[in-house]
N, C-alpha and C positions, 0 to 999 in steps of 0.2 A: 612454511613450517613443515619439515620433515616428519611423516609419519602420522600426520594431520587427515582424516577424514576426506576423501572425495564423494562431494553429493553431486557432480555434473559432469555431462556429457563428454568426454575426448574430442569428437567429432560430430557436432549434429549435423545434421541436415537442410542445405538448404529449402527456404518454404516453398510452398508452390504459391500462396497467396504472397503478394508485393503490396506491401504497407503502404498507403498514400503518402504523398511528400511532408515531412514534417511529422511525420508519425510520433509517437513517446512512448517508451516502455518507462511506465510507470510504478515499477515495483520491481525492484532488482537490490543485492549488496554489493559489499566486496568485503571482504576476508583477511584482514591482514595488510602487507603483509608482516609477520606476526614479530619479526626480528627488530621493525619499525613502532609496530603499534600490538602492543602484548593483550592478549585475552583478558578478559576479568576473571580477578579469582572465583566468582560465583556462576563462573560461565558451566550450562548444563552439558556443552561439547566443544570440541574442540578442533576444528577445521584445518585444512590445508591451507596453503595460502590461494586466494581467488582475488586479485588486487585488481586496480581499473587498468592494466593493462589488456587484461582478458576480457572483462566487461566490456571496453570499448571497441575491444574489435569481433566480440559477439554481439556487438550494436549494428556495427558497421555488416557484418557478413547477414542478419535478418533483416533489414533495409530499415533501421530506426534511428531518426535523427537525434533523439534527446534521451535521458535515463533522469528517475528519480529514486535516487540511491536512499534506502530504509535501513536506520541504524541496525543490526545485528544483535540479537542477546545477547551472541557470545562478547563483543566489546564491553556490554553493561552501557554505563553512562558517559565513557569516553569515548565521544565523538570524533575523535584526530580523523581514523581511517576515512570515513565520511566526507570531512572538510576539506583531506587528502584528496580524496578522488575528482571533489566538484570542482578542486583547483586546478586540475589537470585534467579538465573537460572542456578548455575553452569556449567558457560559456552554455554548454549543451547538457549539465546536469546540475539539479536541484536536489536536494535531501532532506529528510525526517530525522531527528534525532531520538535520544530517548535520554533523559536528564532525570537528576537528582530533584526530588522537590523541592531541596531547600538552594538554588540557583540562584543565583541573585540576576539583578535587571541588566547588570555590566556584562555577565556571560552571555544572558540573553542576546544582547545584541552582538557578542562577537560573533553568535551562530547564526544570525542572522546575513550579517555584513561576510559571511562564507559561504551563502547559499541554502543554508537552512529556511524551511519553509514550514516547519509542522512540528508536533510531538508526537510519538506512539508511547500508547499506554496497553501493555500486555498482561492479557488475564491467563494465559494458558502457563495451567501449576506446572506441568513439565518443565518449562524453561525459566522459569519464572520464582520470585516468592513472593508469596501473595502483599500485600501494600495497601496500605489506608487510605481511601479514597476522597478524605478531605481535603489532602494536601495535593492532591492531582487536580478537584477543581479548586486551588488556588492557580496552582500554574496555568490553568486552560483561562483563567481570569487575568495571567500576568501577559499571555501571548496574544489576548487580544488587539494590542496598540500596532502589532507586529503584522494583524493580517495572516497571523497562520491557522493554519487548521489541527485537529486532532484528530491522529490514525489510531483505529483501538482495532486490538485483534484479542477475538474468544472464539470460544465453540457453544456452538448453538442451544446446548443445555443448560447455561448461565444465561442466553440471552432476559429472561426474563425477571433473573435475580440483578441484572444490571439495568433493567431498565430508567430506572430512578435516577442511577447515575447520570447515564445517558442522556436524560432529558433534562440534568441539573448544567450540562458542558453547555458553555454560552459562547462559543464558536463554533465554528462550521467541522463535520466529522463524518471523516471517510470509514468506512468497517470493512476491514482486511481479512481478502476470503471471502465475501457475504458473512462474515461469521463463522464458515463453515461448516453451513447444512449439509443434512446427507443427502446427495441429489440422486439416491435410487426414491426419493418417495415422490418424485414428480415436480412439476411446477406449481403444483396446488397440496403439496405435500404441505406437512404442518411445520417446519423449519423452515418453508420459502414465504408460506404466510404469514409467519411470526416476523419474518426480514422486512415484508412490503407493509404489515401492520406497523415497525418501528418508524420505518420511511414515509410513512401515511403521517406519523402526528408531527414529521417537523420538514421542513422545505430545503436545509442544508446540510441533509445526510444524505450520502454516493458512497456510493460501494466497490468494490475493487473486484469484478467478473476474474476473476481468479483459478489457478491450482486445478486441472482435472486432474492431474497427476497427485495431488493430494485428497482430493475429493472425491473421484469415482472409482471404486473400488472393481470395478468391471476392465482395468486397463483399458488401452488404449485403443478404438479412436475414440474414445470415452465420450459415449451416446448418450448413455444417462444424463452427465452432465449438461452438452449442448441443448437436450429435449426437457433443462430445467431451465437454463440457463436464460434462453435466449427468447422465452416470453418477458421476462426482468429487466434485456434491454430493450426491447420493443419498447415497454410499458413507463421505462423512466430511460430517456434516451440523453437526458442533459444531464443524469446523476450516476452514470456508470464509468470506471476506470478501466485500463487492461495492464498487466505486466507479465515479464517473463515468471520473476520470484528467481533466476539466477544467483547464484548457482545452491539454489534449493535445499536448505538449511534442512537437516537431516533425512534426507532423499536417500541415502544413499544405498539403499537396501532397492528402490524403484526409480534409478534415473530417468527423468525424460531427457525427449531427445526435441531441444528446443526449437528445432525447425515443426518440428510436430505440433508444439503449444503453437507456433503462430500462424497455423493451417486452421488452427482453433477459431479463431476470430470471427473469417465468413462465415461458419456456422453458426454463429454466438449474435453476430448484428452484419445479417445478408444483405443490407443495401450499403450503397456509397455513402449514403447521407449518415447512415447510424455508425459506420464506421469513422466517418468522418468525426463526430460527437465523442465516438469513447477514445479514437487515439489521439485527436490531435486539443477539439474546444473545451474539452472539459477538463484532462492537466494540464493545460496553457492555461485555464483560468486558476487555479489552484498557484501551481509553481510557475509561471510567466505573464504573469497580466498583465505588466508595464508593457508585452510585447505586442498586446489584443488591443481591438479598437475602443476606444473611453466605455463604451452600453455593455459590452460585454463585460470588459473588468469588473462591472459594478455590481456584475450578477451576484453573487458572493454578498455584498452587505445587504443584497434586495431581500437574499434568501433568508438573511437575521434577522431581518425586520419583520418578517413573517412570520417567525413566530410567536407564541402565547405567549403573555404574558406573566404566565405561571412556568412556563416551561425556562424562560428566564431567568427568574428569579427563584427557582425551585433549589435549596441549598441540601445537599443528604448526611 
């Protein structure tokens, strides 16, 4: 799209840190492109084209085997670009969509049988208009049979006016950003323990160690971040994700330079092993577990079954 927004880099950098084999950048888009798959009319901006062309060879050039491509607001509920991209990944990306709630079970599975893994439900008013939250857990209740999970992305001042919701979703849910604490107030700041109190009352909420480039307002090598960050994966090493968030959905006033984000990482989970957990077993369990050994796959309905029984059944 001519005249379209650029939120990302020309030329990052390559990392100095080398991904372990099989690594996933778990949170990335694409864009278009737009002459193919048009914006929504309710889109709050309006992008360049960033198609999987680019995404794959900014895969390829940070050393990441796999991409789990997150629908875009600006698409809205049409998934095409999406389905586009995973088809044209032979085999090496999975995707989130974001849907209509009134979907029927027949689309469900077409997104499914395209690589579709998840729904995201977005609280952030900027992009978004706000939406009745009955009909979202209808849907979290229709993708159950499907094995997918719910991405919800807010900002940390709703966390507590969603909590209800949250603990009514009767599948497994990833929170995009952490939520988006402010990580100048520490690792025991009150936005981080709001985050690990949520993660405290139910066993299949992970979070997506995300964005210092949107998060710390101290640019970059964004300290704050890392010295909040990375007691969270210490502390839950089997429920943490990582992504680039390429190519950075209204950045475009502070691009990072994605070699940068993935210098990020040793800082964020210093040993092999914790690395190993946030880039490769914990989105293989999510978006490839037909790939993981049977005990592993299973981790996922172990983590449902744990919880309350109110939390279950708790309708808002």
């Amino acid at each position: 799209m001519k005249g379209g927004i650029v939120s990302w880099h020309p030329d990052p950098s390559a990392p100095r840190f080398v991904p372990p084999p099989g690594a996933i950048d778990a949170h990335c888009h694409v864009f278009g492109p737009a002459a193919r798959f048009p914006f929504s009319p309710k889109a709050k901006y309006h992008p360049a084209d960033a198609g999987p062309d680019q995404l794959f060879a900014l895969r390829d050039r940070l050393g990441f085997l796999r991409n789990v491509i997150v629908q875009a607001s600006c698409h809205g509920t049409d998934n095409a670009a999406v389905i586009d991209a995973i088809a044209r990944s032979d085999g090496r990306a999975r995707g989130v969509a974001v849907v209509d709630p009134a979907i029927d079970d027949a689309a469900l599975a077409m997104l499914d049988a395209g690589g579709i893994r998840g729904v995201r439900f977005n609280f952030l008013k900027r992009l978004v208009d706000d939406a009745p939250k009955a009909p979202l857990l209808d849907v979290a209740r229709r993708i159950a049979p499907l094995g997918w999970h719910i991405l919800v992305y807010f900002e940390a001042d709703i966390l507590a006016e969603l909590r209800p919701f949250l603990e009514a979703i009767p599948v497994p849910i990833v929170i995009d950003h952490m939520g988006r604490p402010d990580v100048a107030q520490g690792p025991a700041g009150p936005d981080m323990r709001a985050l690990r109190d949520l993660m405290e009352g139910r066993a299949d909420i992970s979070v997506k160690v995300t964005c210092p480039d949107r998060l710390d307002a101290s640019g970059p090598p964004w300290t704050a971040f890392a010295d909040a960050v990375a007691p969270l994966v210490a502390d839950y090493p089997d429920r943490v994700l990582w992504g680039t968030d390429w190519p950075h959905p209204n950045m475009q006033g502070s691009i990072p330079d994605d070699g940068a984000l993935v210098d990020m990482i040793p800082r964020i989970a210093p040993t092999a092993a914790l690395r190993h957990k946030l880039l490769i077993d914990n989105p293989m369990r999510l978006y490839w577990p037909e790939l993981m050994a049977p005990s592993a796959a299973m981790s996922r309905s172990v983590a449902r079954n744990q919880l309350s029984p109110s939390s279950r059944s708790r309708v808002e």
